[in-house]
C-alpha positions as CSV (number, residue, x, y, z in Angstrom):
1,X,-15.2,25.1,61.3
2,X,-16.6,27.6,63.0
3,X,-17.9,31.5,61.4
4,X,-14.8,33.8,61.2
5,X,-17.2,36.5,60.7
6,X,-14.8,37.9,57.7
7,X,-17.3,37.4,55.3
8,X,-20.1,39.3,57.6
9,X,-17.8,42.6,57.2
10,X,-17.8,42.2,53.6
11,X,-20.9,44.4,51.6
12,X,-22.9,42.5,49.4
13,X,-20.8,43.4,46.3
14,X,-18.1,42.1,47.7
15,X,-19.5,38.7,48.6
16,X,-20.3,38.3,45.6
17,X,-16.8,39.3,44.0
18,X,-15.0,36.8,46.5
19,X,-17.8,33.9,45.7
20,X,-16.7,34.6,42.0
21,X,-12.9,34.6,42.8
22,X,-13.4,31.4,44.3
23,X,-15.3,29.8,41.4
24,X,-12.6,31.3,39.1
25,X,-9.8,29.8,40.9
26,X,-11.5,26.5,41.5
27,X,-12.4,26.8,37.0
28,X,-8.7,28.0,37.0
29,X,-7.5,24.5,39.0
30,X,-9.2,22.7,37.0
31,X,-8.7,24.7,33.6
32,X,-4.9,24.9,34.2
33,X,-4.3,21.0,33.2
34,X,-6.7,21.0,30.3
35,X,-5.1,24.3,28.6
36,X,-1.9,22.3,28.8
37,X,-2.7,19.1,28.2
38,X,-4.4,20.8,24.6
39,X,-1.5,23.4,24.0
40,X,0.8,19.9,24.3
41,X,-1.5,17.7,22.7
42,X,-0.8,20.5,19.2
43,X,2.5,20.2,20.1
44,X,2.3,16.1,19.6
45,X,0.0,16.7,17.0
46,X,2.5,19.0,15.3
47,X,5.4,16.9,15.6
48,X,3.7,13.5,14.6
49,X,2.2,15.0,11.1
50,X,5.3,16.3,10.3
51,X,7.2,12.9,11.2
52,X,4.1,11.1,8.9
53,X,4.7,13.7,6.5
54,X,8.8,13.3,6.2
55,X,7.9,9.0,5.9
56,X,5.6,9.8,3.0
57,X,8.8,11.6,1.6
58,X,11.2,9.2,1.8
59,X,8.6,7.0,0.9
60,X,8.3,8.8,-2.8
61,X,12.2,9.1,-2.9
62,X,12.9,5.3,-2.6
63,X,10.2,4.3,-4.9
64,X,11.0,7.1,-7.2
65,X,15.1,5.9,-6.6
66,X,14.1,2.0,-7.4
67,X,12.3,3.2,-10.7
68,X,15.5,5.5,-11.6
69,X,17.6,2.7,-11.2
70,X,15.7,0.1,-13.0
71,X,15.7,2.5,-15.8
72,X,19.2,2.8,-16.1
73,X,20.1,-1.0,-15.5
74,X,17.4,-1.5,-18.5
75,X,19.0,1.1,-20.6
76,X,22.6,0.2,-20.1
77,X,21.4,-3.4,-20.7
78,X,20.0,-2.6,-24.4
79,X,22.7,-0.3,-25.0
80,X,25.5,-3.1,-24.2
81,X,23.5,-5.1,-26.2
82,X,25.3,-3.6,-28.9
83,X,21.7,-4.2,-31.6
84,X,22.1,-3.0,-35.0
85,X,18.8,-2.7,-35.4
86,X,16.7,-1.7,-32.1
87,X,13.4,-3.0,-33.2
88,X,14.8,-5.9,-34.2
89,X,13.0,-9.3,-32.6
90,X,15.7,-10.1,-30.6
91,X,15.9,-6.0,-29.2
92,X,12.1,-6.3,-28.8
93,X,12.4,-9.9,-27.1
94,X,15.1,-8.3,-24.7
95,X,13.2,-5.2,-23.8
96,X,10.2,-7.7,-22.7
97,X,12.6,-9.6,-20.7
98,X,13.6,-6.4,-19.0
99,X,10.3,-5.2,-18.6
100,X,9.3,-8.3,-16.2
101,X,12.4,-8.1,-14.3
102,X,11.5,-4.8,-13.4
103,X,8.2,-3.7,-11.1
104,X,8.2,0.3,-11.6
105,X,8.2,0.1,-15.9
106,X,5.6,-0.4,-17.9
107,X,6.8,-0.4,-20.8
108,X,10.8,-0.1,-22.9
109,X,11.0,1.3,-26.0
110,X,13.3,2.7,-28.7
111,X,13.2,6.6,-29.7
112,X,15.8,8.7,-32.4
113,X,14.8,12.1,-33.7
114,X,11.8,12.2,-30.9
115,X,10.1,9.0,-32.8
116,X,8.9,6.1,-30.9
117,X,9.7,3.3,-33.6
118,X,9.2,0.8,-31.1
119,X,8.6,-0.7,-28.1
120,X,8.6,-5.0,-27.0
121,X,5.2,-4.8,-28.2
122,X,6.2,-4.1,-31.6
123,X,6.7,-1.4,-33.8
124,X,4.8,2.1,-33.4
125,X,6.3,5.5,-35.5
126,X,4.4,7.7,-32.5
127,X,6.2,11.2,-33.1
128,X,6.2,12.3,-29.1
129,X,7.0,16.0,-29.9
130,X,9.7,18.0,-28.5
131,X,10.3,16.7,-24.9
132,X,9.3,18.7,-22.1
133,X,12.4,19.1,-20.9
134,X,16.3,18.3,-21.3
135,X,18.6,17.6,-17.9
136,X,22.2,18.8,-18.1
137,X,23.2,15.5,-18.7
138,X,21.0,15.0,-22.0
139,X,18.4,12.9,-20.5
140,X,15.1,13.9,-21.9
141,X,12.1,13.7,-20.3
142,X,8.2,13.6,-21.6
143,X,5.7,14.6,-18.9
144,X,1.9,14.2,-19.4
145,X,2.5,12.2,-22.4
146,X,-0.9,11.0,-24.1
147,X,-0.1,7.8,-26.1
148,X,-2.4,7.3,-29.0
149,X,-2.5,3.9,-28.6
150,X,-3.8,4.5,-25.2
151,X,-6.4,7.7,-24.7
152,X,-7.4,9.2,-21.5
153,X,-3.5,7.9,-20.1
154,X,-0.7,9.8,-19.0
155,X,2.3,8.2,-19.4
156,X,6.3,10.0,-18.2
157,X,8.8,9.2,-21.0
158,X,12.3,9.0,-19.9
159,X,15.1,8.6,-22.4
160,X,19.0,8.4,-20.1
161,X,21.8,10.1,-21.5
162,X,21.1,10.2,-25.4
163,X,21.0,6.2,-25.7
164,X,18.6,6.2,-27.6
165,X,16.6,3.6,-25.3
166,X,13.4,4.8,-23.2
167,X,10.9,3.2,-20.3
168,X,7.4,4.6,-20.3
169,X,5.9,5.3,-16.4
170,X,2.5,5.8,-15.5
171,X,3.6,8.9,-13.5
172,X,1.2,8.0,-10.4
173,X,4.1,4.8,-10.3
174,X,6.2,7.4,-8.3
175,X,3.7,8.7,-5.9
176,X,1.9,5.3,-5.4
177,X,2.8,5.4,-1.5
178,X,0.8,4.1,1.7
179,X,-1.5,6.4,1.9
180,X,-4.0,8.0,-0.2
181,X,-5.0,11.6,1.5
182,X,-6.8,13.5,-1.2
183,X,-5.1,16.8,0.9
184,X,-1.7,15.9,0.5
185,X,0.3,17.2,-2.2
186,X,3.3,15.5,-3.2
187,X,5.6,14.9,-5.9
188,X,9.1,14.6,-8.0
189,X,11.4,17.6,-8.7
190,X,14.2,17.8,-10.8
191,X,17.4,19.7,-9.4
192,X,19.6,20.0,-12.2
193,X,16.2,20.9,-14.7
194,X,14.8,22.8,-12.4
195,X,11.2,21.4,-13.1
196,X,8.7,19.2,-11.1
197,X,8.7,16.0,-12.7
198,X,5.4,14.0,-11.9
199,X,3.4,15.7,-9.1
200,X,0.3,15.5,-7.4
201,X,-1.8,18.6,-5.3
202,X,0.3,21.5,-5.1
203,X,3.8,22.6,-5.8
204,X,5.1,26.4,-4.5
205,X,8.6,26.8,-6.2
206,X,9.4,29.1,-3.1
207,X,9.4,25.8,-0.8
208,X,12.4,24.8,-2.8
209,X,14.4,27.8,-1.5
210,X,14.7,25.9,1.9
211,X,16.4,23.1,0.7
212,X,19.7,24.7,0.2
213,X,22.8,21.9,0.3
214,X,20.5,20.1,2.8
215,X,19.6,16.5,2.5
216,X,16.1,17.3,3.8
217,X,14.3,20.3,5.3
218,X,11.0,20.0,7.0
219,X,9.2,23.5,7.5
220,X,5.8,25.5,8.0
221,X,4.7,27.6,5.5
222,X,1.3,29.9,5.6
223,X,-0.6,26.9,4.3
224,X,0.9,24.0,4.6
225,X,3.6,21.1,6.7
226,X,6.1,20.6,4.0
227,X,9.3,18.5,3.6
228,X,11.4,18.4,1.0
229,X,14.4,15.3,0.9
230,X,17.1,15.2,-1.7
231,X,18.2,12.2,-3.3
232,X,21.7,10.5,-2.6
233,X,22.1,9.4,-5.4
234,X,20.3,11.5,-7.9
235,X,20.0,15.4,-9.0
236,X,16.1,15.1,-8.1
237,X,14.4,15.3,-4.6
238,X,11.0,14.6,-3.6
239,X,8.2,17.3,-1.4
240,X,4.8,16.6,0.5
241,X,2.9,19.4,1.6
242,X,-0.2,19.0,4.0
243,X,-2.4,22.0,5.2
244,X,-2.1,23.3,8.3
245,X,-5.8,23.1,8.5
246,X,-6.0,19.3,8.9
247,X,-3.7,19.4,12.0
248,X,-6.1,22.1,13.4
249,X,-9.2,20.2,12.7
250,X,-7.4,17.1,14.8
251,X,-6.8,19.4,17.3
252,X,-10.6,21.1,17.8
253,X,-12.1,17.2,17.8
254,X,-9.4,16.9,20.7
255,X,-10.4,20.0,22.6
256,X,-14.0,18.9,22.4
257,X,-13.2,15.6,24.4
258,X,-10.5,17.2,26.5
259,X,-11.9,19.8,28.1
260,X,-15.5,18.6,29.6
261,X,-13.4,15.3,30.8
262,X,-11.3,17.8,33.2
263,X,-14.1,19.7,34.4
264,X,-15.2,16.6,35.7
265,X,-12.3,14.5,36.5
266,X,-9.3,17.2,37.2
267,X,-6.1,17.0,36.5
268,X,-5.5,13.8,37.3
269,X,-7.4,13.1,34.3
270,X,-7.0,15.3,32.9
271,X,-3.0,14.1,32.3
272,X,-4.3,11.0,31.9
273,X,-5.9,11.5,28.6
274,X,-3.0,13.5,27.5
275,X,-1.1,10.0,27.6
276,X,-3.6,8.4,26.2
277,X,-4.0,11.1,23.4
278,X,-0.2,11.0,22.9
279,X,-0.8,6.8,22.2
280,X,-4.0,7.8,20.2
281,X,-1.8,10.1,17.9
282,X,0.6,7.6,17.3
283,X,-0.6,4.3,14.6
284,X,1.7,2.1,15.8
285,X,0.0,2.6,19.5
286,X,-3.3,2.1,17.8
287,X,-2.0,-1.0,16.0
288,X,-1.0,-2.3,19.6
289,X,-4.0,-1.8,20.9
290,X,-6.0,-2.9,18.4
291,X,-4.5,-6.5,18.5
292,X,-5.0,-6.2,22.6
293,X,-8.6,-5.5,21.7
294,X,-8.9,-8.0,19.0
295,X,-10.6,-5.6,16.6
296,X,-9.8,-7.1,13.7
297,X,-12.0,-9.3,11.9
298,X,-12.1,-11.5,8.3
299,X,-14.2,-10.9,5.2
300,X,-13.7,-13.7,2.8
301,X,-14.0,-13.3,-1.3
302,X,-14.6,-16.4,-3.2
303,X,-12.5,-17.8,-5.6
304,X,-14.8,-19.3,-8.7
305,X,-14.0,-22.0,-11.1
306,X,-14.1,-20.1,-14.6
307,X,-15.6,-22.9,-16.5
308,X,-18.5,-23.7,-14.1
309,X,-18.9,-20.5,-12.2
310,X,-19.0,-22.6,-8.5
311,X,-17.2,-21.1,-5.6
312,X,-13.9,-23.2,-4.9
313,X,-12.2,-21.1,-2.7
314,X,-12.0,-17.7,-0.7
315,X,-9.6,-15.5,0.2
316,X,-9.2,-14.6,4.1
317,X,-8.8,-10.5,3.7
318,X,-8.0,-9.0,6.9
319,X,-9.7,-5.5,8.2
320,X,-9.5,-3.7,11.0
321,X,-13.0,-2.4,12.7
322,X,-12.8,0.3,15.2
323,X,-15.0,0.8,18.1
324,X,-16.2,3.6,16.0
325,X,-17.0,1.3,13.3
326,X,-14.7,2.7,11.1
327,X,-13.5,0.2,8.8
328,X,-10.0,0.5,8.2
329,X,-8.3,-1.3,5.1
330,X,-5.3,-3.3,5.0
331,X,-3.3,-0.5,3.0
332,X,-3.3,1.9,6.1
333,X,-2.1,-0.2,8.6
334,X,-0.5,-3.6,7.4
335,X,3.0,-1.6,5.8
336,X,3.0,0.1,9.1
337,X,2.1,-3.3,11.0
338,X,5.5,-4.9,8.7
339,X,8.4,-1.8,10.1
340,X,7.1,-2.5,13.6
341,X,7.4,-6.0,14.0
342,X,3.8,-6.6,14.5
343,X,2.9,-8.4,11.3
344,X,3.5,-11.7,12.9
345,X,1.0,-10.9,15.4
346,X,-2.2,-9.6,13.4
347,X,-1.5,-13.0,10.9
348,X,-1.4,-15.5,14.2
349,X,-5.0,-13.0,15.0
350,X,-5.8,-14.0,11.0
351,X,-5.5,-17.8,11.7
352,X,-7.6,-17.7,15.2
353,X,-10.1,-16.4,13.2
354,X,-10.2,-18.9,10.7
355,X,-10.0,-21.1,13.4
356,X,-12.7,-19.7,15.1
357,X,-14.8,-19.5,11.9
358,X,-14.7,-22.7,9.9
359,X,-14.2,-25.4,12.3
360,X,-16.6,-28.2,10.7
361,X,-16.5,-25.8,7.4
362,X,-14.7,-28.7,5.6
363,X,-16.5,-31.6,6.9
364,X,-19.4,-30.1,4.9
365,X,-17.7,-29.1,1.8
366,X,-14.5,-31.2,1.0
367,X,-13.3,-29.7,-1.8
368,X,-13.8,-25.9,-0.9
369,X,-10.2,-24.5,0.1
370,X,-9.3,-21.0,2.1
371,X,-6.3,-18.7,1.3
372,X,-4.7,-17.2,4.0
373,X,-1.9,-13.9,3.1
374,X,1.8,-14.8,4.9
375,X,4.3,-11.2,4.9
376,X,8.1,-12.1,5.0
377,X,8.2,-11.9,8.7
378,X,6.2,-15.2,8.7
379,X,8.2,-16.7,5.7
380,X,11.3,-16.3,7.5
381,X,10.4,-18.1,11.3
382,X,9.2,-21.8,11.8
383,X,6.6,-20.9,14.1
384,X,4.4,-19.8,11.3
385,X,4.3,-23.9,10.3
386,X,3.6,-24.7,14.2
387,X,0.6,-22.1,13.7
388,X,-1.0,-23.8,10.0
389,X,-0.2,-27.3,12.0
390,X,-2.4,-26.2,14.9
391,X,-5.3,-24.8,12.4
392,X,-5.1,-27.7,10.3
393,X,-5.8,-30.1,13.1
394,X,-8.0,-27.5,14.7
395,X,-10.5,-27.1,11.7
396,X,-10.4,-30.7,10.3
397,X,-8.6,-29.8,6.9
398,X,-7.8,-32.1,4.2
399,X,-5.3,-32.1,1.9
400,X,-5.6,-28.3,-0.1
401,X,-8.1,-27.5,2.2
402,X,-5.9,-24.5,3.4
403,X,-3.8,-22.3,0.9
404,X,-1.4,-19.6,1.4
405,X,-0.5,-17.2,-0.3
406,X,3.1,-15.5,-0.8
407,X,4.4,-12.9,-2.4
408,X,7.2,-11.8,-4.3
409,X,9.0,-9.3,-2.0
410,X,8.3,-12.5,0.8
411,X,10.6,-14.6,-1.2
412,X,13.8,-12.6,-1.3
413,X,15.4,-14.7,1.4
414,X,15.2,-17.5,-0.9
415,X,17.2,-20.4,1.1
416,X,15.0,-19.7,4.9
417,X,11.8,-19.3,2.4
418,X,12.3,-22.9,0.6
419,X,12.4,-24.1,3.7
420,X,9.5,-22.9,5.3
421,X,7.5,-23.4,2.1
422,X,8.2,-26.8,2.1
423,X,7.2,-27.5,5.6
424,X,3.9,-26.0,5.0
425,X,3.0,-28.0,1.9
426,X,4.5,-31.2,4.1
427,X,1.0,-30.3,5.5
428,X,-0.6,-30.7,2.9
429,X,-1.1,-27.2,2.6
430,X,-0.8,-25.7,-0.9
431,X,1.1,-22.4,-2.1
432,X,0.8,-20.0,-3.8
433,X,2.4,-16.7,-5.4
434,X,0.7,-13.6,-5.2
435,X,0.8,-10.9,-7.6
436,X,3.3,-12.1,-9.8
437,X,4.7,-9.6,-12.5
438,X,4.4,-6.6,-10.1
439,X,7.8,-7.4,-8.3
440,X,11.5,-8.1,-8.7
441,X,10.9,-12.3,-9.3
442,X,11.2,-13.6,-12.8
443,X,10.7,-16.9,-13.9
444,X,13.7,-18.2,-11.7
445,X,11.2,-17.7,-8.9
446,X,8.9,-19.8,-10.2
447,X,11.1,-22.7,-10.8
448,X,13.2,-22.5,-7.9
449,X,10.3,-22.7,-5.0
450,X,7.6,-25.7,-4.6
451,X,4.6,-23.4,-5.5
452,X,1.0,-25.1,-6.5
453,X,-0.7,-21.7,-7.7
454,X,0.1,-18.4,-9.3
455,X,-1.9,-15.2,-9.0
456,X,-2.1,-12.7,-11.8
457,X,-2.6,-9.7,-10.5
458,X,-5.3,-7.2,-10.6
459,X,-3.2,-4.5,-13.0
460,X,-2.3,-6.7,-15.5
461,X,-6.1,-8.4,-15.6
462,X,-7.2,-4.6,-16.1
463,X,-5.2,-4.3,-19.3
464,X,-6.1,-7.6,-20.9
465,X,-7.6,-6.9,-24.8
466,X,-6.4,-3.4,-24.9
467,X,-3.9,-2.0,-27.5
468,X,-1.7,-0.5,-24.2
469,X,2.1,-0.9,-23.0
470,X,1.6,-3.6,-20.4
471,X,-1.6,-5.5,-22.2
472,X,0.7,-8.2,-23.5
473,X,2.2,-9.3,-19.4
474,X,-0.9,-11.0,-18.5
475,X,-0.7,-13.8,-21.7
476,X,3.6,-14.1,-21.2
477,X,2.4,-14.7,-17.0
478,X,-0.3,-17.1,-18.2
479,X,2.0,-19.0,-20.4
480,X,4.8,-19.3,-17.7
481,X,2.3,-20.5,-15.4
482,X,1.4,-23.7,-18.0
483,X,5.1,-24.2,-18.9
484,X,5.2,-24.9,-15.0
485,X,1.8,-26.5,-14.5
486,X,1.0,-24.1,-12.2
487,X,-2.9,-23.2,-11.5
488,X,-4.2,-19.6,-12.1
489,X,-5.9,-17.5,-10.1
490,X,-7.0,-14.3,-11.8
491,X,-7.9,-11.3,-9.1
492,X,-9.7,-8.2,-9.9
493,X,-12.0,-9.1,-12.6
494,X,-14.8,-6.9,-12.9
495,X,-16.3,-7.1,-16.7
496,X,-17.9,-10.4,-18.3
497,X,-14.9,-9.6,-21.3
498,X,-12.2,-10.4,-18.7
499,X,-13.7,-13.6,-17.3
500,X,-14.5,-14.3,-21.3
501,X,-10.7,-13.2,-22.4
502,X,-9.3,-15.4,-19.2
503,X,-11.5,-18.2,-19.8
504,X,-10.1,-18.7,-23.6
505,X,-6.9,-19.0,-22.4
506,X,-7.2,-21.7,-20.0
507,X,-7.2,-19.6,-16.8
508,X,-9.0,-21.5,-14.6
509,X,-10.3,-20.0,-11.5
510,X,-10.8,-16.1,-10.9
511,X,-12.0,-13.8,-8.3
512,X,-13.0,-10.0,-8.2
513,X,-16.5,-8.0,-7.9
514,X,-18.1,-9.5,-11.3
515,X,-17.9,-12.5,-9.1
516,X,-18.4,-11.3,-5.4
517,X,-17.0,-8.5,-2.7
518,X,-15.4,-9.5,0.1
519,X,-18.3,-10.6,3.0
520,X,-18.1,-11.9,6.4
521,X,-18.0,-15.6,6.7
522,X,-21.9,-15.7,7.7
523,X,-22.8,-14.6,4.5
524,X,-19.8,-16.6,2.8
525,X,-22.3,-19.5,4.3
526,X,-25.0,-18.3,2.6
527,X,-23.7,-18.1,-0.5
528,X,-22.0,-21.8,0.0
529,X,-25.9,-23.5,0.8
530,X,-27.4,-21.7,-1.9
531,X,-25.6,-22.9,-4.1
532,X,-25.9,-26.7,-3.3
533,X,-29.0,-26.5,-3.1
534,X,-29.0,-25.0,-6.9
């Protein structure tokens, strides 16, 4: 194009104004799409932390609900019972019985004129004090309560409606939720006490102002996200507060990325990684991609024989490795991974990779067996069987070569679950129940599926040999496990006493970090030959 001469007519000064009017408006083209893709990016940002923040809240209110519920069924139980005596061995025998039917307790007891006489570990006399507070409707409540039997422990003592009868909580029972953010507040509130009953972070009796006749409010405060969700069928409600800061912090690391990529690439791009921000904000679209991307991997922990110490068996533990190389553990994702449908997916990823791993593994060490974790997704549809079929073949595995592991809350469909169980251990594959005690199952579970192992879990193994509420469930699991013939497998043990205390009482294999972490199967490999060769 040829010279206007406009630009000869202009004065210096104004060349250079209408050189930097240009630059600004070409910054400004490309500028335009970044400032909105960030200001809409906060707005995502905003809007997904307070949707995370208003799960965690239900989250506490149903767990919070189930352990309300189980005290009053417990309660009512004892108090039908009709005792004349409520230490008696048969009250005491019925309180245990209670106790393992229900997964949020820890402990039932007996209380009159603030006395703990008893509890289904025997008698006590602990005078508890004046409670900390009385509802309307007589229930009384001890927060923060230190039980001598028990130092350094916090335990909330509920006692219903003057029955007399009471259930002892670890308080972090209520506000054990999927996720573990050392910046999140959270907690229990009574309505009709007018008093937070186990919390956790901060508490601003202000935010309570909001709620109102409201079943849940979900507002901004100076400091912090904060929702607040009433029960429906109790006078308490639950509250989670985040700071602000922590959505601000997301959105500078996003900014950083953001705005040199539209400099570059314009707005073209520059929309582009708005979409892929708005999947990036979202787990469930980093779930999905992480399976596209196959970026999980398997660490195995061995499984040792208690009496010789050899390594029998490992567990197949599942983790997620991001590009990053974060390393992301199973209780951030795989809850998350069970409401979206994808569970299914990441276990059929789980088997690949024991496929992939161990494919002359058994050829070489016959009596060596892996455990592989099924959800209730997989417990409920036949193609899980088709899956184990295919490994088995694939791998070369004899009979109780592969093991998997169920548990409780996977068994609740009981008729489809028989089924499916016993087409897997058609195969030759064994079963086993995992975590047993920590659930709704009772010994009817036990008798009513084909199972070949059971799997005390970690909390009780931690209490074994102390004078505590719950130190007595790990001997009553063991013994139910003989009555059935049932191996044990003891998880979490970390201290030469618990192996010791396990050993004596005919436990027979055990894993935890005494033993060995969880390691990739390389090293699993390692481990394996060295010991042979030993």
């Amino acid at each position: 194009m040829g010279d206007t001469g406009l630009l000869r007519h202009v004065p210096g000064t104004g060349k250079r104004k209408a050189f930097w009017i240009a630059v600004s408006a070409g910054l400004l083209a490309v500028a335009l799409p970044i400032v909105f893709s960030i200001y809409w990016a906060w707005k995502l940002n905003l809007g997904n932390q307070i949707d995370f923040t208003a799960s965690v809240a239900k989250e506490v209110l149903r767990k919070s609900s189930e352990g309300i519920e189980q005290m009053e069924r417990i309660t009512a139980t004892l108090a039908r019972a009709g005792m004349s005596d409520p230490c008696s061995l048969e009250s005491l025998r019925l309180m245990g019985t209670l106790k393992l039917q229900s997964d949020q307790i820890q402990a039932v007891g007996y209380v009159q004129d603030n006395m703990l006489q008893c509890t289904a570990f025997g008698r006590h006399n602990i005078y508890l004090g004046e409670p900390s507070f009385v509802t309307p409707l007589g229930s009384k409540v001890w927060s923060a309560y230190e039980l001598p039997t028990l130092p350094g422990s916090s335990f909330l003592i509920l006692a219903p409606r003057a029955r007399g009868y009471v259930v002892i909580i670890l308080p972090k029972t209520f506000l054990d939720v999927f996720t573990d953010d050392a910046h999140m507040s959270l907690g229990l509130y009574s309505l009709s006490a007018q008093r937070v009953i186990v919390s956790r972070g901060k508490w601003e009796p202000q935010w309570l102002e909001r709620l109102g006749n409201a079943q849940q409010v979900q507002f901004v405060d100076k400091d912090n996200f904060v929702v607040i969700r009433r029960s429906g069928k109790f006078e308490f409600a639950s509250y989670v507060a985040v700071p602000v800061v922590k959505v601000d912090e997301g959105l500078y690391r996003m900014a950083a990325i953001l705005v040199p990529v539209g400099v570059l690439a314009g707005t073209l791009l520059a929309l582009a990684v708005l979409h892929l921000a708005r999947q990036q904000l979202s787990l469930t679209g980093a779930l999905k991609a992480a399976l596209k991307r196959k970026e999980f991997v398997l660490h195995y922990q061995p499984i040792v024989d208690l009496q010789t110490g050899q390594w029998v068996g490992a567990e197949a533990l599942i983790r997620w490795l991001r590009p990053t190389g974060e390393m992301v553990p199973p209780d951030v994702f795989i809850k998350a991974a069970e409401e979206t449908g994808m569970i299914r997916d990441i276990t059929t990823q789980v088997i690949a990779l024991v496929g992939h791993d161990a494919p002359h593994f058994f050829a070489r060490y016959p009596d060596f067996h892996i455990a592989i974790n099924l959800s209730t997704a997989d417990l409920e549809s036949h193609a899980t069987v088709e899956k184990l079929a295919r490994l088995r073949q694939q791998i070369g595995a004899r009979p109780g070569n592969l093991m998997v592991e169920a548990t409780e809350r996977g068994l609740m469909k009981a008729d489809i679950v028989q089924r499916i169980l016993s087409e897997i251990r058609s195969l030759d594959i064994y079963v086993a129940i995992d975590d047993f005690g920590t659930g709704y199952s009772s010994l009817s579970y036990l008798e009513k599926f084909d199972l070949d192992y059971l799997k005390i879990d970690k909390s009780f193994v931690d209490t074994m040999g102390q004078d505590s509420a719950s130190s007595q469930v790990a001997p009553h699991i063991i013994e139910m496990a003989k009555s059935l013939n049932l191996t044990m497998i003891a998880e979490g043990v970390e201290t030469p006493a618990q192996a010791q205390y396990l050993r004596e009482r005919g436990v027979q294999l055990a894993q935890g970090w005494l033993f060995a972490k969880p390691m990739p199967f390389a090293q699993l490999l390692e481990g394996m030959a060295a010991s042979h060769r030993a």
